[in-house]
C-alpha positions in Angstrom: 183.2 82.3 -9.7 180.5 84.9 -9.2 178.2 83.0 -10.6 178.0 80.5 -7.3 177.2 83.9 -5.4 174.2 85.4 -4.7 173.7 88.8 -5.5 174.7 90.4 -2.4 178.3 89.2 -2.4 178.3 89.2 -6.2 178.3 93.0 -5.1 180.7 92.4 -2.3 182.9 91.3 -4.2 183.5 93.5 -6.9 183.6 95.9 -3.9 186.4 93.9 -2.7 188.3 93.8 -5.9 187.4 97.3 -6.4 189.2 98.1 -3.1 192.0 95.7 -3.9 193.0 98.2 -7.2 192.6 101.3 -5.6 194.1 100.7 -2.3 196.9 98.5 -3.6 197.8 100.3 -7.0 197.1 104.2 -6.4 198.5 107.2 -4.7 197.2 107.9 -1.4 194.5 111.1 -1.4 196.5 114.3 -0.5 195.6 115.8 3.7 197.5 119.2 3.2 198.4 121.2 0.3 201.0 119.6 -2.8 204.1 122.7 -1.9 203.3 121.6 1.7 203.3 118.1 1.6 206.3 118.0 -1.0 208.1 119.9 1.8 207.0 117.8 4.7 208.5 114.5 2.5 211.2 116.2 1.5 212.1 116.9 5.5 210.9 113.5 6.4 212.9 111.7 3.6 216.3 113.4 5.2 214.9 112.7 8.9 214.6 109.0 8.4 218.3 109.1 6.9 219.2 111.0 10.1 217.0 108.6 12.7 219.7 106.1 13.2 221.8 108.9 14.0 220.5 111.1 16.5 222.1 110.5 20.0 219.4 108.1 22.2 217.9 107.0 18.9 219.0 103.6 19.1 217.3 103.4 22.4 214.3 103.9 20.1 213.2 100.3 20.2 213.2 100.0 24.2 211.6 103.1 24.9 208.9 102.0 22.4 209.0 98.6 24.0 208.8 100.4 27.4 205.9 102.3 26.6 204.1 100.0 24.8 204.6 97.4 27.9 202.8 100.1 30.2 199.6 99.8 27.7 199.4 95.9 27.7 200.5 92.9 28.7 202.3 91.1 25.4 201.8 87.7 27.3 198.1 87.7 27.9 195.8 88.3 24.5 197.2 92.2 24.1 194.6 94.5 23.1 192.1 92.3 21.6 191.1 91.3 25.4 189.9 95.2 25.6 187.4 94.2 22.7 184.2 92.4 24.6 183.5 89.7 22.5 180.3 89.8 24.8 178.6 92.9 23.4 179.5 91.5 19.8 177.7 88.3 20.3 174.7 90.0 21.9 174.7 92.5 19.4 173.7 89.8 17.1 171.3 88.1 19.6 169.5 91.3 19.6 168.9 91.6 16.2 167.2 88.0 16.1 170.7 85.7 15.6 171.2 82.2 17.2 174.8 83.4 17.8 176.2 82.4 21.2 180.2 82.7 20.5 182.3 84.7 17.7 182.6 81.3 15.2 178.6 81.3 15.1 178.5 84.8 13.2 181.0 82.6 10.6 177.6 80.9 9.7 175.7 84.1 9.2 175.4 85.5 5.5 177.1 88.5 5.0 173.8 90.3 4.3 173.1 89.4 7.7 176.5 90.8 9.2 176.2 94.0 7.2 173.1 94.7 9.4 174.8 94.6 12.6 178.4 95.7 12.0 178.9 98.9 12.9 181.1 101.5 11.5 184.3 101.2 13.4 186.4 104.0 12.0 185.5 107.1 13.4 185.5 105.8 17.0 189.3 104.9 16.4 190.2 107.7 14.2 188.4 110.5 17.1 191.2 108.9 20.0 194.3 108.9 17.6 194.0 112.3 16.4 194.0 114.0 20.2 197.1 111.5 20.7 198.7 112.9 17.4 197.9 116.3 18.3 199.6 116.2 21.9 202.7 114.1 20.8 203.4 116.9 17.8 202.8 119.4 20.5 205.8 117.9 22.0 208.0 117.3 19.2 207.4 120.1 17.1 209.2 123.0 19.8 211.6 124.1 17.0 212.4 121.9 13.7 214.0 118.0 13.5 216.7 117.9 15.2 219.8 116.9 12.7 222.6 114.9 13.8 225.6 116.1 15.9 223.1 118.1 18.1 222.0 120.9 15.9 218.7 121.9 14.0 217.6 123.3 11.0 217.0 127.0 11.6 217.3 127.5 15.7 220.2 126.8 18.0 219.9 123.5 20.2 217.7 125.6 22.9 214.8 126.2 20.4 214.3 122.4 20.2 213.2 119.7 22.5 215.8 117.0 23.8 216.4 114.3 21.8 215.1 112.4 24.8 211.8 114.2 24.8 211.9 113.5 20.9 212.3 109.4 21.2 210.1 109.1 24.0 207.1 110.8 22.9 207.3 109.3 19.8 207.6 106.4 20.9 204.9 106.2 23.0 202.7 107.9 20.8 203.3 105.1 18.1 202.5 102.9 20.7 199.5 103.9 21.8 198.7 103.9 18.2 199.8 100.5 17.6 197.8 99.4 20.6 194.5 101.4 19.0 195.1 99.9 15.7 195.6 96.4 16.6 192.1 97.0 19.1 190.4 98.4 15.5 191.5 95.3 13.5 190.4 92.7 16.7 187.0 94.1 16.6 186.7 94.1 12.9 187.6 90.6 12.9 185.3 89.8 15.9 181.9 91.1 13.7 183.1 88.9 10.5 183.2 85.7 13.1 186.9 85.8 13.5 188.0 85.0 17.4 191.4 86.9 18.1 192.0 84.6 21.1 193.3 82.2 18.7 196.9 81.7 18.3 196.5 81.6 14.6 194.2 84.7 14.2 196.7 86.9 16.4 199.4 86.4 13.8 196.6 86.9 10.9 195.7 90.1 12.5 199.4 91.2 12.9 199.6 90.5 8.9 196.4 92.7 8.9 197.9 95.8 11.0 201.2 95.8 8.5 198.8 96.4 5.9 196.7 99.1 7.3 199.5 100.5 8.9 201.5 100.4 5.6 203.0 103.4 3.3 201.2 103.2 0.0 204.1 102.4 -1.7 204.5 99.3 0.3 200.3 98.1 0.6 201.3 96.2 -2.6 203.7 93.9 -1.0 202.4 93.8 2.6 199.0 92.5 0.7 201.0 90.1 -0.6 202.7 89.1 2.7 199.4 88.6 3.9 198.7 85.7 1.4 201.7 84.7 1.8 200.8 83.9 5.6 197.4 82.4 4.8 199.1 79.5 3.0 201.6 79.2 5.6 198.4 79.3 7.9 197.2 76.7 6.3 199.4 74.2 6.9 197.9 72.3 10.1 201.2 71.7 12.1 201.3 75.8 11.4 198.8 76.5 13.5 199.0 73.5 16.2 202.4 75.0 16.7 201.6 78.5 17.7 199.1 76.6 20.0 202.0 75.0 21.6 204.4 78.1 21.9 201.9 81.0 21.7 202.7 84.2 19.9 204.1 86.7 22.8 207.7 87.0 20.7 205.7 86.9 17.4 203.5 90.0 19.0 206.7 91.4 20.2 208.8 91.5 16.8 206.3 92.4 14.8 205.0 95.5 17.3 209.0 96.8 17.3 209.3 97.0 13.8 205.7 98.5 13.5 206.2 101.1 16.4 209.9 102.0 14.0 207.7 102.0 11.3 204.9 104.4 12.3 207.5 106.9 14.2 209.5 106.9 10.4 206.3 107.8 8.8 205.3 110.5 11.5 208.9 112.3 11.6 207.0 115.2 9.4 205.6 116.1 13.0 208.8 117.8 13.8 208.2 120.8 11.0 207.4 123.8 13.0 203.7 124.8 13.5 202.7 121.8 10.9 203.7 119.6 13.1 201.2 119.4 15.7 198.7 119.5 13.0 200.1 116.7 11.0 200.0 115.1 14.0 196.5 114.8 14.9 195.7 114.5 11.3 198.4 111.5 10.5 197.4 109.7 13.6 193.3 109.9 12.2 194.3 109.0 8.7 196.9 106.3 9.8 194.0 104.3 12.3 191.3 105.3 9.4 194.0 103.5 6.8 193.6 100.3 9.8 189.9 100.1 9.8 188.9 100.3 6.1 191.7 97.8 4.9 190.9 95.4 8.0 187.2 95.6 7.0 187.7 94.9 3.5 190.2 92.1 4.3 188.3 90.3 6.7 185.5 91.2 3.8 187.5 89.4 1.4 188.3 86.4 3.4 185.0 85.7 4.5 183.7 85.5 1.1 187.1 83.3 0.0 186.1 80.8 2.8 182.1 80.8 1.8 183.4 79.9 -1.6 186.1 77.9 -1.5 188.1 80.7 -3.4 192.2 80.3 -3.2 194.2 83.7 -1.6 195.0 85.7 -4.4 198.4 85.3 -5.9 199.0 87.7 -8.6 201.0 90.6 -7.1 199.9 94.2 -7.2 202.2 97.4 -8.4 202.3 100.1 -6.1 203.3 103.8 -6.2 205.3 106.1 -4.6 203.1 108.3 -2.2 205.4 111.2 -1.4 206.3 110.1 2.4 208.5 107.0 1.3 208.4 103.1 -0.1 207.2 101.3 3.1 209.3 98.7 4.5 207.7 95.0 4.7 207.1 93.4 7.7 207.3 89.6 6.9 205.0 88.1 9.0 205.3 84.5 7.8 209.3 84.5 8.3 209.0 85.7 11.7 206.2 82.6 12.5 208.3 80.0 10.8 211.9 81.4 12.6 210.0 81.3 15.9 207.8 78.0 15.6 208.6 75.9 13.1 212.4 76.0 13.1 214.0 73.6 15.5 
């Protein structure tokens, strides 16, 4: 296989697969102290158990849908219409490219994309933590609140309403979705990938279950991800989302994600902690997005170059401390909405 390479993606590539074990197999690197993080889980863990519970929580969905709504339009092109594929294509033409659209840089060698791309993370990651920060500001007045109205340590007063709980949450997870799914269209965009297709916006919203992923669950949202390449490549796949578009695809997969990012971000309700954990999980969480979208639009590009097949074999995971994450199938929620009559 590596032998059709050249050198520079022979090194690519072992990058890649490097990636692939560490991201997919080991524990995620500890932000804050073991005693404090073990106490954070072990909050979080009975939180998430609680969630469904908490008067207004089932509203959880429509707030989040709400507030995502007043961030962008699901029926035009979403957040990737906020990345100029203008400046990326001239970007390219200033460095000497004949590129004049986003499927031109496909053609480039990756040598020559690595010379232009720039390093996306920290301009995501600088945005999400001041988000985190103010929305554990808000959540973090006393402790979680448990159900039946009462929390751990303080009488009802010490804590915020459970309506101030839901909707800040849920508009901080959507204004973290929103970032995210900007961070993954612009990845995408400098490896010659053009969001403004039907087929890449559901490739992309494979992409942001990955990066957005606990570790426990990378393993199987990676594999999700393959799985939706194959069903991608089927060609009445993709001349169907063309006929129906994606807006209910967008919509599903953004309401489980915004439920999923809120479950995972329920440690900001720890007193004091919390508004640190919240700038700090909202920077690692869109750092998580950037580095697995590079590396999987990394790994596709080189697949297509050389005719490689989507990886199969499935990857173990571990348990990180915060809680298996739950999958996000992707390809069941394209086939329910587009293939099924």
């Amino acid at each position: 296989m590596t032998n059709e390479m050249v050198p520079y993606d022979q090194r690519a590539w072992s990058e890649v697969e490097q990636w692939r074990q560490s991201r997919l197999t080991s524990k995620a690197s500890r932000v804050v102290p073991v005693r404090v993080r073990d106490r954070i889980a072990g909050t979080a863990r009975v939180a998430k158990g609680r969630l469904g519970s908490l008067p207004g929580a089932s509203e959880f969905e429509h707030v989040f849908t709400k507030a995502l709504g007043g961030l962008l339009d699901l029926s035009a092109t979403a957040a990737r219409a906020s990345v100029r594929q203008s400046a990326v294509v001239e970007g390219y033409r200033k460095r000497g490219f004949a590129v004049d659209s986003i499927e031109d840089i496909g053609l480039l060698d990756l040598v020559d994309i690595d010379r232009v791309k720039p390093h996306l993370g920290l301009s995501y990651t600088a945005a999400a933590t001041v988000e985190g920060a103010a929305a554990g500001f808000a959540v973090s007045g006393g402790e979680i609140v448990a159900a039946g109205g009462s929390v751990f340590g303080a009488g009802v007063g010490a804590a915020p309403g459970i309506g101030t709980i839901v909707g800040v949450m849920a508009a901080d997870a959507a204004a973290v979705i929103v970032a995210a799914n900007r961070a993954v269209a612009h990845t995408a965009a400098y490896y010659g990938y053009d969001l403004k297709r039907p087929e890449e916006q559901v490739f992309a919203l494979a992409v942001l279950s990955v990066g957005t992923a606990a570790q426990a669950g990378k393993a199987s949202a990676y594999m999700e991800l393959n799985k939706l390449v194959q069903l991608l490549a089927r060609r009445a796949t993709w001349e169907q989302l063309r006929r129906h578009g994606t807006t209910r695809i967008v919509e599903q997969v953004f309401a489980r994600l915004g439920y999923r990012v809120t479950q995972r971000k329920l440690g900001q309700a720890v007193p004091v902690i919390g508004t640190v954990l919240g700038a700090g999980m909202n920077a690692r969480l869109l750092g998580d997005v950037t580095s697995d979208a590079n590396f999987i639009y990394r790994e596709r590009f080189l697949r297509e170059r050389y005719g490689l097949s989507p990886s199969t074999s499935p990857v173990a995971g571990e348990e990180d401390g915060f809680g298996a994450g739950d999958v996000i199938e992707v390809s069941e929620i394209v086939e329910a909405e587009v293939l099924e009559p």
